[in-house]
C-alpha positions as CSV (number, residue, x, y, z in Angstrom):
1,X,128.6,227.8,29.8
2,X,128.8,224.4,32.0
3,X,132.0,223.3,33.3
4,X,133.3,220.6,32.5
5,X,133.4,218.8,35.5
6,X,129.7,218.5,34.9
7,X,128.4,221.0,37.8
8,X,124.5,221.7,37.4
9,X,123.5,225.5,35.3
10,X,121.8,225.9,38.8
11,X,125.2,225.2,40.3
12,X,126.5,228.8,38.6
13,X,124.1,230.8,38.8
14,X,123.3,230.4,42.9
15,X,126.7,230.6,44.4
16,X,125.2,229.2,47.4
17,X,123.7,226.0,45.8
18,X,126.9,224.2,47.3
19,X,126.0,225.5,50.6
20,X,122.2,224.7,50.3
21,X,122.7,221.1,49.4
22,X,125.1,220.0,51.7
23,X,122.7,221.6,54.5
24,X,119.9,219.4,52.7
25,X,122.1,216.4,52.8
26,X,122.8,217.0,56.6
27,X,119.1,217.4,57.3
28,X,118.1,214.5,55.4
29,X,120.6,212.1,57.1
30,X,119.8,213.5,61.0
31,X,116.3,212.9,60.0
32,X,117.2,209.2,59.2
33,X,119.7,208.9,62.2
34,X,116.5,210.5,64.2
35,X,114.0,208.3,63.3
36,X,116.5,205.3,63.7
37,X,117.3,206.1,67.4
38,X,113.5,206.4,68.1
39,X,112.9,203.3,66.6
40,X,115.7,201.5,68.7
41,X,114.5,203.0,71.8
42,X,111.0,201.8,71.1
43,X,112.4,198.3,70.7
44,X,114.4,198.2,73.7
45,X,111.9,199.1,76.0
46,X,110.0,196.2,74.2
47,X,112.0,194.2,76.2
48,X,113.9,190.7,75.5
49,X,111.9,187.6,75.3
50,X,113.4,185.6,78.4
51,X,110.9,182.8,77.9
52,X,109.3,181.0,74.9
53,X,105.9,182.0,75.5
54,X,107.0,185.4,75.7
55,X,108.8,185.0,72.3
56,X,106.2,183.4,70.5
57,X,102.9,185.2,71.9
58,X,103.7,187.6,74.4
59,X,102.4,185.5,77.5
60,X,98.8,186.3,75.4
61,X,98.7,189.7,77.2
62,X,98.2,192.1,74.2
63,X,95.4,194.8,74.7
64,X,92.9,195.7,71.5
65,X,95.1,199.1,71.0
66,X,98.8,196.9,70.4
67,X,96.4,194.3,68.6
68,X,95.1,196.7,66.2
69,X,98.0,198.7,65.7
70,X,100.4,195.7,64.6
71,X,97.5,193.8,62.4
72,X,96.9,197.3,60.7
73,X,101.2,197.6,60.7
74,X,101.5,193.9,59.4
75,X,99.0,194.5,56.4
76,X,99.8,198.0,55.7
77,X,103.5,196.9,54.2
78,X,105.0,197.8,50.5
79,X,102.3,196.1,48.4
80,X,99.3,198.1,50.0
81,X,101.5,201.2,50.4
82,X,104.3,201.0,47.5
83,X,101.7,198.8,45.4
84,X,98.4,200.1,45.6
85,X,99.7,203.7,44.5
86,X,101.3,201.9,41.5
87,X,98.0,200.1,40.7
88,X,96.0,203.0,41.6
89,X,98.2,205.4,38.7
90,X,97.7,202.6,36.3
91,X,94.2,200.9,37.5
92,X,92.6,203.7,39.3
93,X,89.8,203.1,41.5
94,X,89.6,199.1,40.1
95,X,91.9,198.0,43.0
96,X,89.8,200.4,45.4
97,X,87.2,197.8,44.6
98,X,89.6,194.9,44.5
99,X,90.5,195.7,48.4
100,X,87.4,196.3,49.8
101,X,87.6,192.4,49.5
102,X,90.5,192.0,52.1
103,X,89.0,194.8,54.3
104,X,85.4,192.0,54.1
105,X,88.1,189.4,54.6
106,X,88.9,190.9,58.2
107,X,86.0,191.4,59.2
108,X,84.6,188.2,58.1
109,X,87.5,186.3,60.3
110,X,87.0,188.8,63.4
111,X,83.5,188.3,63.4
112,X,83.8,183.8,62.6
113,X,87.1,182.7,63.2
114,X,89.4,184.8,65.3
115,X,87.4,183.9,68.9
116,X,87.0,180.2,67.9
117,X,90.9,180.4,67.5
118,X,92.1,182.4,70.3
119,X,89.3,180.2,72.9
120,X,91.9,176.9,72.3
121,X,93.8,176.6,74.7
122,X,97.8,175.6,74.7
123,X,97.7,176.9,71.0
124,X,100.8,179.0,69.7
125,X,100.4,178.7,66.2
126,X,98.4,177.8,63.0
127,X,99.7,174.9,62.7
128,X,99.1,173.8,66.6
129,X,95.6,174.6,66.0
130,X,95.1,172.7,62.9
131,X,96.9,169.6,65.1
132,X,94.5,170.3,68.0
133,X,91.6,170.1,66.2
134,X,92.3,167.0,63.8
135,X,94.4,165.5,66.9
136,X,97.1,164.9,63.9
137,X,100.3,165.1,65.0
138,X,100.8,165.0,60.8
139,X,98.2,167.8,60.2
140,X,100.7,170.0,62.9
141,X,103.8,169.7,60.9
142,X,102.4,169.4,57.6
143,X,100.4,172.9,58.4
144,X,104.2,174.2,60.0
145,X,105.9,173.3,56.8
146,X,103.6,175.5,54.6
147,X,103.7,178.2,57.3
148,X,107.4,178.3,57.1
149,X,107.2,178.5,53.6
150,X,104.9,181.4,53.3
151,X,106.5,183.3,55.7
152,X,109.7,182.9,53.8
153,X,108.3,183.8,50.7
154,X,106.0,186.7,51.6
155,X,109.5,187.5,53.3
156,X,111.3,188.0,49.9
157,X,109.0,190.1,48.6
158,X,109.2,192.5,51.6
159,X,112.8,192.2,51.3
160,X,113.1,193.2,48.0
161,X,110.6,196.0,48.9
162,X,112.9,197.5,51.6
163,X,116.1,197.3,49.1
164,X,114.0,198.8,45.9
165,X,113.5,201.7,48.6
166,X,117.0,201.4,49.9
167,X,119.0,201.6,46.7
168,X,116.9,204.3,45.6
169,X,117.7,206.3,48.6
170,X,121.8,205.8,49.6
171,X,122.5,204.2,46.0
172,X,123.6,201.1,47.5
173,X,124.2,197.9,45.2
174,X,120.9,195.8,45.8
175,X,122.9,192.6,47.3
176,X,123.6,195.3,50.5
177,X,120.3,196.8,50.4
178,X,118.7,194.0,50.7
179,X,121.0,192.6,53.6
180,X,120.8,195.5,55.3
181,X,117.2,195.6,55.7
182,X,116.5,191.8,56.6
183,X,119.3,192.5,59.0
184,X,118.4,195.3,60.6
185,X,114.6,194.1,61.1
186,X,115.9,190.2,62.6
187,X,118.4,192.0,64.6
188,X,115.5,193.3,67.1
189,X,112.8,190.4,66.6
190,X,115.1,187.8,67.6
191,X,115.8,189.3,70.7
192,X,112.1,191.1,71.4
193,X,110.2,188.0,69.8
194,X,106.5,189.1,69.3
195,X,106.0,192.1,71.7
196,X,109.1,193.8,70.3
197,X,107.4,193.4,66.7
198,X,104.0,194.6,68.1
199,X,105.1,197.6,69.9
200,X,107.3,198.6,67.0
201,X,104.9,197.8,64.5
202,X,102.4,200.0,67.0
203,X,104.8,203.3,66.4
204,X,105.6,202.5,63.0
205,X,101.5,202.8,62.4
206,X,101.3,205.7,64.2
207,X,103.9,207.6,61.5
208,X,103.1,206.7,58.5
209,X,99.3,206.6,58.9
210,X,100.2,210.8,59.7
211,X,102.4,211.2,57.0
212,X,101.3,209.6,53.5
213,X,97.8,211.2,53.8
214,X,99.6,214.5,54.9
215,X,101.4,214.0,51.0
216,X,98.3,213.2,49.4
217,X,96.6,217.2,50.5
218,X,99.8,219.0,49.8
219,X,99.6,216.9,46.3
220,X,95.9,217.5,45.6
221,X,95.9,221.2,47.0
222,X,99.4,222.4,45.7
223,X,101.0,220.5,43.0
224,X,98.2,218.6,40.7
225,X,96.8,221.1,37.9
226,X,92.9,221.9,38.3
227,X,92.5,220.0,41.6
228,X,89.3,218.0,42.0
229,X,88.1,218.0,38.9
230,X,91.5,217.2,36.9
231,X,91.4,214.3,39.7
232,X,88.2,213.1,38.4
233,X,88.9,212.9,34.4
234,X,92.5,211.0,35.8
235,X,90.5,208.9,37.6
236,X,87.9,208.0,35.2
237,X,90.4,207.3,32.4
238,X,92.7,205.1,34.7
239,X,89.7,203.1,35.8
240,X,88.6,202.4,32.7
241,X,92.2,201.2,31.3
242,X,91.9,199.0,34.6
243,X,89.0,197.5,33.8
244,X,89.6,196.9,29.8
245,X,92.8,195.3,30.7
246,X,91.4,192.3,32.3
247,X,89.0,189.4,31.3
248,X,86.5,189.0,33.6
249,X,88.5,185.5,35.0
250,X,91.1,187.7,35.9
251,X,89.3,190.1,37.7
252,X,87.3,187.1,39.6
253,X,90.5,185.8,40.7
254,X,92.0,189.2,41.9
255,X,88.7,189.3,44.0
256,X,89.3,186.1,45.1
257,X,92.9,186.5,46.2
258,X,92.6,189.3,48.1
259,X,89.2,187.6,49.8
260,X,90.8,184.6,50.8
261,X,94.7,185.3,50.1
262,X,96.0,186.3,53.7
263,X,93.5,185.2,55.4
264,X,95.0,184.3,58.7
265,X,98.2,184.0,57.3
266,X,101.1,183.2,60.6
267,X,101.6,186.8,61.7
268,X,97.8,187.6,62.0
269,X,97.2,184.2,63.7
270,X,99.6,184.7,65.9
271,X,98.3,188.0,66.8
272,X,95.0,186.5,67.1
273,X,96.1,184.1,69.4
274,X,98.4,186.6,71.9
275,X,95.4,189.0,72.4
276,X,93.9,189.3,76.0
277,X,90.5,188.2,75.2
278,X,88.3,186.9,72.8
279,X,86.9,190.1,72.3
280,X,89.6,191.5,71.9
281,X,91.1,189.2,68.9
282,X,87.4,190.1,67.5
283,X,87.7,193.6,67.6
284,X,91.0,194.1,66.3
285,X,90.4,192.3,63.2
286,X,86.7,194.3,62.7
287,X,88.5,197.3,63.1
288,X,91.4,196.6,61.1
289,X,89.0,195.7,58.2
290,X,87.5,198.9,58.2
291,X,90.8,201.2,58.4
292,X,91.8,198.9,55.4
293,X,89.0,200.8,53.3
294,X,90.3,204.1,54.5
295,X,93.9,203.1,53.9
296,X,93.0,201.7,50.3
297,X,91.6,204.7,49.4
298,X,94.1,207.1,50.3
299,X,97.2,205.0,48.8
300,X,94.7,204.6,45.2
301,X,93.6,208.6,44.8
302,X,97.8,209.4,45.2
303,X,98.4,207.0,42.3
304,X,95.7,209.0,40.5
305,X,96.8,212.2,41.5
306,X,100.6,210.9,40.2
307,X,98.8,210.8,36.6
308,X,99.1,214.4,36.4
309,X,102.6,215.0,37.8
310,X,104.7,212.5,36.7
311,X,105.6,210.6,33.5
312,X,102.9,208.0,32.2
313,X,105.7,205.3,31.6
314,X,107.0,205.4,35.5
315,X,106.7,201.6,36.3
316,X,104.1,201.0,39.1
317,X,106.6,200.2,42.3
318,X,108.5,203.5,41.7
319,X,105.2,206.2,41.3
320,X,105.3,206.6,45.0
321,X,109.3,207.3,44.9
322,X,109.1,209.9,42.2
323,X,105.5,211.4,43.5
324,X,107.4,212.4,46.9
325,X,110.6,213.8,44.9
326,X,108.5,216.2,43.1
327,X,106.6,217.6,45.6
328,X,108.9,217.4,48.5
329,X,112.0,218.7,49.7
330,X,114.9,216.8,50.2
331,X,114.3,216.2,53.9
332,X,110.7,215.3,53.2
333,X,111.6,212.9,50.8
334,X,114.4,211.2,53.2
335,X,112.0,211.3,55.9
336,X,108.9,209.5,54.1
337,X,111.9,207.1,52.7
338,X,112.4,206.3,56.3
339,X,108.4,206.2,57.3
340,X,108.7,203.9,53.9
341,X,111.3,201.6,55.6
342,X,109.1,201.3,58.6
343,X,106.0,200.4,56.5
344,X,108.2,197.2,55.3
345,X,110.0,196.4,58.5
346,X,106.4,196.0,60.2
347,X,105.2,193.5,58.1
348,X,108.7,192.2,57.7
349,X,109.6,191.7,61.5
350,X,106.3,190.3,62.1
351,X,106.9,187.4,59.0
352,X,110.1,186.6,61.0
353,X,108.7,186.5,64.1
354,X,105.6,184.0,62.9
355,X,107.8,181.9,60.5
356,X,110.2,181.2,63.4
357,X,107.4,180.4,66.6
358,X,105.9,177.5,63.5
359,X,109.7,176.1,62.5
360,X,109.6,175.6,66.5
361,X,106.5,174.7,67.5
362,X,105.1,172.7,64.5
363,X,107.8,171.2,62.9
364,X,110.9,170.6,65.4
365,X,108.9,170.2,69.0
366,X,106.3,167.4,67.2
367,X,109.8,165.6,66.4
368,X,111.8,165.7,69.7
369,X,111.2,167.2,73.1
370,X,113.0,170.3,74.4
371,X,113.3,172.6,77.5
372,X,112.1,176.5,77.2
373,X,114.7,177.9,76.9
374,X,116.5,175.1,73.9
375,X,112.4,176.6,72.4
376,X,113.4,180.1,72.9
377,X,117.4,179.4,71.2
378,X,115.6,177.5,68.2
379,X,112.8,180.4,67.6
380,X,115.8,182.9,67.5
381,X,118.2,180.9,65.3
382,X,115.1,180.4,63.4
383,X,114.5,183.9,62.7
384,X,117.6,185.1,61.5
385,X,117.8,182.2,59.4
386,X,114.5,182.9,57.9
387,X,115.6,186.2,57.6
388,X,119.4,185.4,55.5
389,X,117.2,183.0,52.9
390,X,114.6,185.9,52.1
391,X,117.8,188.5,51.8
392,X,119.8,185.9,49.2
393,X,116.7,184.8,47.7
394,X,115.9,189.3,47.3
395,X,119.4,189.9,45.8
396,X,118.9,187.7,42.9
397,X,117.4,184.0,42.9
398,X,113.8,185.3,42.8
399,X,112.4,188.5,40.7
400,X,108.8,189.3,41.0
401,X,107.6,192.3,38.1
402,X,106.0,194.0,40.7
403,X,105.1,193.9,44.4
404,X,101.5,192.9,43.8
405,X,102.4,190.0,41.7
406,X,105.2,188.8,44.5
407,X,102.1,188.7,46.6
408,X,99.9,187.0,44.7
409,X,102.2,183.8,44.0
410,X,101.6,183.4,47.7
411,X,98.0,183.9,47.9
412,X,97.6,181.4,45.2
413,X,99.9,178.7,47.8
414,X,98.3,179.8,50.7
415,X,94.7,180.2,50.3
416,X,94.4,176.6,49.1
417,X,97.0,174.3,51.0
418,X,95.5,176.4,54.4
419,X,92.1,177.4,54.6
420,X,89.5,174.5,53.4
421,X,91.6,172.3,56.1
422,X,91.3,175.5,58.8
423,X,87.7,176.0,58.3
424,X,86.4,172.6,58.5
425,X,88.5,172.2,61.4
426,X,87.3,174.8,63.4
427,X,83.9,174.2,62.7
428,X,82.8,170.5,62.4
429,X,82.5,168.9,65.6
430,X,85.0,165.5,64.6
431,X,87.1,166.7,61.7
432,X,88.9,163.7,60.2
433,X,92.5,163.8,59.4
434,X,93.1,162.4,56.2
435,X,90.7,164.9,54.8
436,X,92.9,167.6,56.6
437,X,96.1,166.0,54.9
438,X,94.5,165.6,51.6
439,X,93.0,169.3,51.2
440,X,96.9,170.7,52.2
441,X,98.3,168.6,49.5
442,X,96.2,169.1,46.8
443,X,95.7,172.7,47.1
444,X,100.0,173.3,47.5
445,X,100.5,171.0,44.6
446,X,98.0,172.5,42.2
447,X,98.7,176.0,43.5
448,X,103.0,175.6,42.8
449,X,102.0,173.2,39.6
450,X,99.8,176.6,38.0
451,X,102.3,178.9,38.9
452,X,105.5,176.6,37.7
453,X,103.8,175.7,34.2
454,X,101.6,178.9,33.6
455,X,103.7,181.6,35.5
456,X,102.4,184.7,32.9
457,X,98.7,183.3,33.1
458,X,98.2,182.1,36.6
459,X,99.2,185.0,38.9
460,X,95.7,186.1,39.3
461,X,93.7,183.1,38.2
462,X,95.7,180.4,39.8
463,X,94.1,180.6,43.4
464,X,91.0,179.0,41.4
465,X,91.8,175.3,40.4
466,X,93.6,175.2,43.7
467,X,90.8,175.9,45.9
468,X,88.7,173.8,43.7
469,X,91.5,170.9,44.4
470,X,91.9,171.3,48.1
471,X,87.7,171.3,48.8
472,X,88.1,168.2,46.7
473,X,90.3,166.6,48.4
474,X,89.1,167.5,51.7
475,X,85.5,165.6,50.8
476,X,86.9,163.2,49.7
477,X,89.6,162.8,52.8
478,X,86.4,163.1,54.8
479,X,84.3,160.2,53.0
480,X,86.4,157.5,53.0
481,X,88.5,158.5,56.4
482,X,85.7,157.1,58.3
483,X,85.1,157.6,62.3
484,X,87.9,158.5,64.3
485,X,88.4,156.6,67.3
């Protein structure tokens, strides 16, 4: 018979259940404080940014190992963590296929584009880059203006990451779980700057690189039913539910979005740009490419393993969350929460961090002049303000259905608006500027036009017309803008 204060049947018949779950509950929150303390530690030997350059690129001093480490951090957030276990429980190995496109992507830019970038000199951003090479003071802030609003948006979506995982955890409303994430993660970027995100992004890497492939063998070996070959029949069926799902369009433009969709976005320029060498900014992005395929993999066979454990309706964000409650104990499932925290505040830190050095250096130093250290006060103001728009903007103005999709409304924006104009300017000898200003237009107008007038339609296909309309624009910026003087 249950009492009626509703205490669990397990409740009366262990007299010690009491007992057992309060010690859980004291683990589980020392394991938090733990990790927390760690974390802090990590960040204050980071040091405080006491000039600009330090702030915005670390005095370009980063070695390969901090290089890697933070790219692999920055990329490795909710949607190819969180996300791809979703996808791979409803899409099975399709989105295996679909990343091996952004691990080609990395490679592709260490190999082409990273050297040309980090061999300019006097360059602290995109968008100082794109002015260098078109001599456009226009081209800088126009590139700084869609910067800033990437960063801010890819922002949100980590931000409402880090407060699905929050709420979930403490059973916080979302309006504080959300604030107390983007808080939390600004607090320490605005005083580190960039070495404080790449050192903490390099020991977040290290944990949960250990730890979510640790859950995938106790899953496989302990939990699913008939081990490797139940795996296969899951794996099968899911992939072909993937693939019948989609039109052949839509699976072009998935392909295409993750090809071209962060492709040198702020953060990985940025890191591009503060590496030692040349060789090094080449390396870290060849190897990051290629521990993206390992990563991929991993995060897609424990949403196919989830098939067999957990109920087929679990909506895609929350199969990881329920996977770990299963098959952990409550201080494993508090401490992967916390690993899961880290996954978003190293992708989020380093969106602040980038979003803040091309507010000051493309859009407010083109305008008016200013000492270091008024650069240094504007990049931290900067930050946290970045950091309060993607919090309110989490907590209710904008609501993506998934992770995946929150990412690709920016792909479709950035890819577009950045990338025809980058290219061409890295590699033509005399790039003109109005094709530079014409291919950012067009591509950000037809990219935000798709998305505004064909939401449902264009999150995987929209990246297509834009492209086409930014390499458009840009031949025709380039025909009639005649020779430069």
């Amino acid at each position: 018979m249950k009492e009626r204060s509703g205490t669990p049947d397990r409740a009366i018949e262990d007299p010690d259940w009491f007992g057992n779950k309060a010690v859980h509950v004291a683990l589980s929150v020392a394991l938090v404080i733990a990790y927390v303390v760690v974390l802090t530690f990590v960040a204050i030997r980071a040091r405080a940014a006491r000039e600009y350059s330090e702030f915005s690129l670390a005095k370009r001093a980063l070695p390969l190992a901090l290089i890697f480490g933070s790219l692999c951090a920055t990329y490795v957030g909710p949607a190819f963590s969180i996300g791809f276990v979703g996808k791979g429980f409803q899409s099975g190995f399709l989105f295996l296929i679909i990343g091996l496109a952004y691990g080609l992507q990395n490679i592709l830019v260490g190999v082409l584009i990273a050297p040309r970038l980090r061999a300019l000199e006097g360059c602290h951003t995109l968008g100082d880059a794109v002015g260098h090479r078109y001599e456009s003071r226009t081209c800088q802030v126009l590139a700084g203006i869609i910067s800033v609003g990437l960063c801010a948006g890819f922002a949100t979506v980590m931000v409402s990451a880090g407060g699905l995982v929050i709420r979930d955890v403490f059973a916080l409303p979302l309006w504080a779980s959300v604030a107390l994430i983007a808080a939390v993660t600004a607090l320490y970027t605005t005083s580190g700057g960039l070495r404080a995100s790449v050192v903490t992004d390099a020991f977040q890497f290290t944990a949960f690189t250990l730890l979510l492939p640790l859950i995938l063998l106790v899953a496989l070996a302990f939990h699913l039913k008939g081990g490797g070959t139940a795996f296969f029949w899951h794996a099968v069926e899911a992939t072909r539910q993937g693939v019948g799902s989609m039109t052949p369009m839509e699976l072009v433009g998935l392909l295409t979005s993750f090809l071209l969709g962060e492709t040198l976005i702020p953060p990985y320029a940025n890191r591009a740009l503060a590496s030692r060498t040349t060789e090094s900014s080449r390396n870290s992005f060849v190897l990051g490419g290629l521990f993206s395929v390992i990563w991929f993999l991993v995060m897609v066979s424990l949403g196919i393993v989830a098939r067999g454990l957990i109920p087929d309706d679990t909506k895609g964000d929350h199969v990881l969350l329920n996977l770990v409650k299963l098959i952990l104990p409550a201080e494993g499932y508090a401490l992967l929460m916390v690993v899961s925290l880290s996954v978003i505040m190293s992708s989020l830190d380093s969106l602040l961090n980038a979003g803040a050095v091309a507010f000051t250096q493309d859009i407010v130093r083109p305008l008016r002049r200013f000492s270091d250290r008024e650069a240094l006060s504007t990049g931290r103001v900067a930050t946290a303000g970045i950091a309060a728009c993607a919090a309110v903007a989490a907590a209710g103005a904008v609501k993506f259905p998934s992770i995946i999709d929150g990412l690709l409304l920016c792909y479709a924006v950035w890819a577009p608006a950045i990338l025809p104009a980058l290219g061409f300017g890295l590699w033509l000898k005399k790039p003109r500027p109005p094709a530079g200003i014409a291919s950012m237009v067009a591509g950000a107008l037809v990219a935000v036009t798709f998305q505004f007038l064909w939401p449902q339609a264009s999150r995987t296909t929209a990246i297509l017309p834009a492209l086409g309309a930014s390499l458009g624009a840009y031949l025709i910026g380039h025909l009639l803008g005649g020779r430069r003087g």
